[in-house]
C-alpha positions as semicolon CSV with decimal commas, in nm:
position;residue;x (nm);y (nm);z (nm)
1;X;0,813;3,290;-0,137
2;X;1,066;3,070;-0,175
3;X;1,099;2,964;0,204
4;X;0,715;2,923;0,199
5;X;0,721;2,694;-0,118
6;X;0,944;2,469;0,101
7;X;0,717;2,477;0,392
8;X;0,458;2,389;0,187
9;X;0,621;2,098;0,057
10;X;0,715;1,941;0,402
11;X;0,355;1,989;0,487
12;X;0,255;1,817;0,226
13;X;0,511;1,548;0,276
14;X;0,389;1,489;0,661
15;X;0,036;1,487;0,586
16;X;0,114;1,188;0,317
17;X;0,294;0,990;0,554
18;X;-0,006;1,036;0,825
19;X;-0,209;0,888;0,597
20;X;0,042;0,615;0,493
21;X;0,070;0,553;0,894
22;X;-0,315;0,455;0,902
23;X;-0,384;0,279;0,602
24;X;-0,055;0,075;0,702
25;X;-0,258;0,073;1,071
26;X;-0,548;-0,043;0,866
27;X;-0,441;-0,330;0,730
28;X;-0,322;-0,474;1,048
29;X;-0,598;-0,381;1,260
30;X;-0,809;-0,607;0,921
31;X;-0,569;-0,917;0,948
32;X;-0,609;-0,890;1,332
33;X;-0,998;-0,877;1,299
34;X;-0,955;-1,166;1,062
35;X;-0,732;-1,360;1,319
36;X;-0,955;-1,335;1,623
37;X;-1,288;-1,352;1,435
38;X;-1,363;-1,017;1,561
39;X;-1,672;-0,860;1,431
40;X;-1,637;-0,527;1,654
41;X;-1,286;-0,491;1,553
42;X;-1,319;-0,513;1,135
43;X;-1,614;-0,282;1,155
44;X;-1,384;-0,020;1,308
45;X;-1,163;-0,081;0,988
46;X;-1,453;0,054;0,819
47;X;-1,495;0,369;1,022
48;X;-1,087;0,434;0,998
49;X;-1,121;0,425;0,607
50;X;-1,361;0,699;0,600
51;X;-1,037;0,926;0,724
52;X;-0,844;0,790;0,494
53;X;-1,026;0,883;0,190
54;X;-1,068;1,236;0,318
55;X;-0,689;1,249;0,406
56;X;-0,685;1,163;-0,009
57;X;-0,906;1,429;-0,136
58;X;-0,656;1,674;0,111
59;X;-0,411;1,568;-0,048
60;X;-0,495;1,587;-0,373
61;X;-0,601;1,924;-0,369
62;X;-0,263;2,033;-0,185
63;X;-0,067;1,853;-0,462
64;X;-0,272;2,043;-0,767
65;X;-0,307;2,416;-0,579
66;X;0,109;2,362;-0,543
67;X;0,105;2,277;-0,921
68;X;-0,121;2,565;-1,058
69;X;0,045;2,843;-0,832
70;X;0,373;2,750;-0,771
71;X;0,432;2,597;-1,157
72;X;0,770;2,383;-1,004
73;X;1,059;2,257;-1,188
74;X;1,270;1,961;-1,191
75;X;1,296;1,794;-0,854
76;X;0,987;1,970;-0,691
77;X;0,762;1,878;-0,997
78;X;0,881;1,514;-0,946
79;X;0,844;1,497;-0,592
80;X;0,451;1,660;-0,616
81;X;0,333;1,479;-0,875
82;X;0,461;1,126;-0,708
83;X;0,272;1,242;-0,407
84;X;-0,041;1,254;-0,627
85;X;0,050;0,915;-0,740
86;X;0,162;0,752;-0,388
87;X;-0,176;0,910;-0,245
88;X;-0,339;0,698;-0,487
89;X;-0,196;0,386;-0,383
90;X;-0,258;0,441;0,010
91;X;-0,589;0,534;-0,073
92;X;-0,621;0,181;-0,244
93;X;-0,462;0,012;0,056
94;X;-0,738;0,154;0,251
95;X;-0,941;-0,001;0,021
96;X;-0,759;-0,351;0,062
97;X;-0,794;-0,342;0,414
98;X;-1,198;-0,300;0,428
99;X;-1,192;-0,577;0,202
100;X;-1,011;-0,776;0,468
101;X;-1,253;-0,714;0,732
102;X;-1,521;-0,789;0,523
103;X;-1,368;-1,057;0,519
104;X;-1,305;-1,130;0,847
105;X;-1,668;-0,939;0,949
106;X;-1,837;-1,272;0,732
107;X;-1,544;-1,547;0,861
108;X;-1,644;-1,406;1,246
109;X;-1,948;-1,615;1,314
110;X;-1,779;-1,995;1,272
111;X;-1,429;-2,125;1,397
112;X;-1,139;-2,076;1,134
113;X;-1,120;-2,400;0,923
114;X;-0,767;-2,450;1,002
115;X;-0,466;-2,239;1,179
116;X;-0,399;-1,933;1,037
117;X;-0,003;-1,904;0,972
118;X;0,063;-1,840;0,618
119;X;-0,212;-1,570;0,599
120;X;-0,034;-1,389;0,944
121;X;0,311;-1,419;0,720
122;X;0,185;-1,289;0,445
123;X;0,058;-1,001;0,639
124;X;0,367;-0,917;0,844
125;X;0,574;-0,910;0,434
126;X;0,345;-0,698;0,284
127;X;0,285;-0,433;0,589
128;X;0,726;-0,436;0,647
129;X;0,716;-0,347;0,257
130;X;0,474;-0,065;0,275
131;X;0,661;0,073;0,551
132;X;0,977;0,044;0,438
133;X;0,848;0,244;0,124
134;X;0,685;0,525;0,343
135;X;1,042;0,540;0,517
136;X;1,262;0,509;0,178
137;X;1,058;0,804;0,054
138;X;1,088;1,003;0,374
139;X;1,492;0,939;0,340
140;X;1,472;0,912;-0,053
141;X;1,673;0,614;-0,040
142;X;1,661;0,422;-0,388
143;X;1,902;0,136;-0,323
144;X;1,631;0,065;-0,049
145;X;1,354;0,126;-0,279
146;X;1,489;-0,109;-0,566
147;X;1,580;-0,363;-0,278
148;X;1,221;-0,350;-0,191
149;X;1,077;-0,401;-0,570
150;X;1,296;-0,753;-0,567
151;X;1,129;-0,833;-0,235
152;X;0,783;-0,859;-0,429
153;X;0,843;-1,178;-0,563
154;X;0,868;-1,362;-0,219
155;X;0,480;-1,226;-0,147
156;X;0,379;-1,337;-0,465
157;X;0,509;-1,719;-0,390
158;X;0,348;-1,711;-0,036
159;X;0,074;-1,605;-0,193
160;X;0,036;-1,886;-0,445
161;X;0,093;-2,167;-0,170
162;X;-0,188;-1,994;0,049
163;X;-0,387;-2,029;-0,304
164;X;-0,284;-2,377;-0,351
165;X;-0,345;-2,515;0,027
166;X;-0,699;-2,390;0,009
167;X;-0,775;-2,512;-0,342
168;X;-0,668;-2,849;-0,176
169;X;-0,876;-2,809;0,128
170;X;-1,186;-2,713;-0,093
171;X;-1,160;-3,060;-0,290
172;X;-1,136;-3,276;0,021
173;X;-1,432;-3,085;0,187
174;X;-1,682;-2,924;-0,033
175;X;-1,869;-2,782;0,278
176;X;-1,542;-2,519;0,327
177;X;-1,574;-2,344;-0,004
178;X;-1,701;-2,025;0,121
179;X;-1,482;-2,008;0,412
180;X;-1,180;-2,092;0,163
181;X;-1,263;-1,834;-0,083
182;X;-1,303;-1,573;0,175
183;X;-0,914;-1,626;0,302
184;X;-0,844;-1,667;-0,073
185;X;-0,974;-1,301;-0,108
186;X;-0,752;-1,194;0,223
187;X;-0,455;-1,364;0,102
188;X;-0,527;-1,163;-0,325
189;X;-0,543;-0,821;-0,093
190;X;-0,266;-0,889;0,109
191;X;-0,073;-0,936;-0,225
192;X;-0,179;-0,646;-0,378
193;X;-0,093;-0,417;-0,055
194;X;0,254;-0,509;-0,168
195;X;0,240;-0,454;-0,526
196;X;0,131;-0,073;-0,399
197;X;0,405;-0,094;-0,171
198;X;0,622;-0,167;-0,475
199;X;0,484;0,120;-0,651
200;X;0,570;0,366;-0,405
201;X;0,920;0,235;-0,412
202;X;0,949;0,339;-0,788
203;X;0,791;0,653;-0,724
204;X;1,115;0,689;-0,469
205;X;1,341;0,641;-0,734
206;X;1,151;0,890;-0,993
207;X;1,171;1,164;-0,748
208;X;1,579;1,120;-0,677
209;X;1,660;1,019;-1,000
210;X;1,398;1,106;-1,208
211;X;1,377;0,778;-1,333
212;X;1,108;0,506;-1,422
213;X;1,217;0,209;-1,328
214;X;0,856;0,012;-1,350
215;X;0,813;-0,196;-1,641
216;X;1,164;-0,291;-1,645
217;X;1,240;0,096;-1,793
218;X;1,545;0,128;-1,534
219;X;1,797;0,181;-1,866
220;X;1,568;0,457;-2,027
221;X;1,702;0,758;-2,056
222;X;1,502;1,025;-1,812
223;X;1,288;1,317;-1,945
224;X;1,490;1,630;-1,974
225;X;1,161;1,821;-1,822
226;X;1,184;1,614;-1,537
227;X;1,594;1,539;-1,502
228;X;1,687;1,915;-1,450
229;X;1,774;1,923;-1,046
């Protein structure tokens, strides 16, 4: 039973990082779309995210038949209940990337209003980060993790000059507004991918050390339900 429980969880482990390899694949093949005005190519984004939310429900209802049948302790109960939560968050980066190619679906039928290079950037940060956190969690590597949760703040500053720049080219030419506000909205999703890139980097750290460190709770003391391992 024991052997079986194991199997189970390595299963369960593979099948999350499958789905972490195409919503990561996602959001490239969106930015892409986005950079070569590509109708054809954002509206297969949209196909690909169907898979990913059924990869979710999988998921899901792997994580809570492991829960009700195999009731496990200490480092198993961490580990399957961060997989609930890091299925979540790739599910939303699915999400994220549709939104891109919306984006990019509506940007497709004019030129771009100017070169895209911060957007591209921003893009090639926030995808390293969510694959960095799929590959700290397969090794469980929390100095990498917390390394990663610093590296938010460098995304966030891209993303405010991105914000900034466009505000600026709005006021000196009404006529690009929409156009703007649609790489406005890339640029907001792009963020976010890493801020659930971040969060799967904590959930690293919960399942090693069984602690929280969002929220700036790294010096809390861990729950003895969850610390036992």
């Amino acid at each position: 039973m024991e052997r079986h429980f194991e199997r189970d969880l390595e299963e369960l482990k593979e099948q999350l990082l499958l789905m972490g390899g195409r919503a990561e694949a996602n959001v490239l093949k969106a930015v892409e779309a986005l950079r070569r005005l590509d109708e054809p190519l954002a509206r297969e984004v949209f196909a690909d995210d169907h898979i990913i939310d059924r990869m979710e429900i999988d998921i899901e209802e792997r994580c809570l038949r492991l829960l009700a049948l195999q009731q496990p302790l200490a480092r198993d109960l961490r580990f399957i209940t961060a997989v609930l939560k890091i299925n979540n968050d790739l599910e939303r980066v699915g999400d994220h990337a549709v939104n891109i190619a919306g984006s990019a679906a509506r940007l497709a039928p004019a030129p771009h209003l100017q070169p895209l290079v911060d957007i591209p950037r921003l893009a090639k940060l926030a995808g390293g980060m969510l694959h960095d956190a799929l590959d700290a969690f397969v090794r469980r590597d929390t100095e990498r993790a917390r390394r990663l949760c610093r590296e938010d703040d460098a995304v966030d500053l891209l993303n405010r000059q991105v914000f900034d720049e466009l505000i600026r080219y709005m006021t000196a030419d009404p006529s690009a507004v929409p156009r703007a506000m649609e790489l406005i909205l890339v640029s907001r999703n792009l963020e976010r991918v890493a801020d659930l890139a971040t969060n799967i980097a904590e959930e690293v750290v919960f399942i090693a050390e069984a602690r929280i460190i969002k929220h700036h709770a790294e010096d809390e003391e861990p729950d003895d339900q969850f610390s036992r391992s």
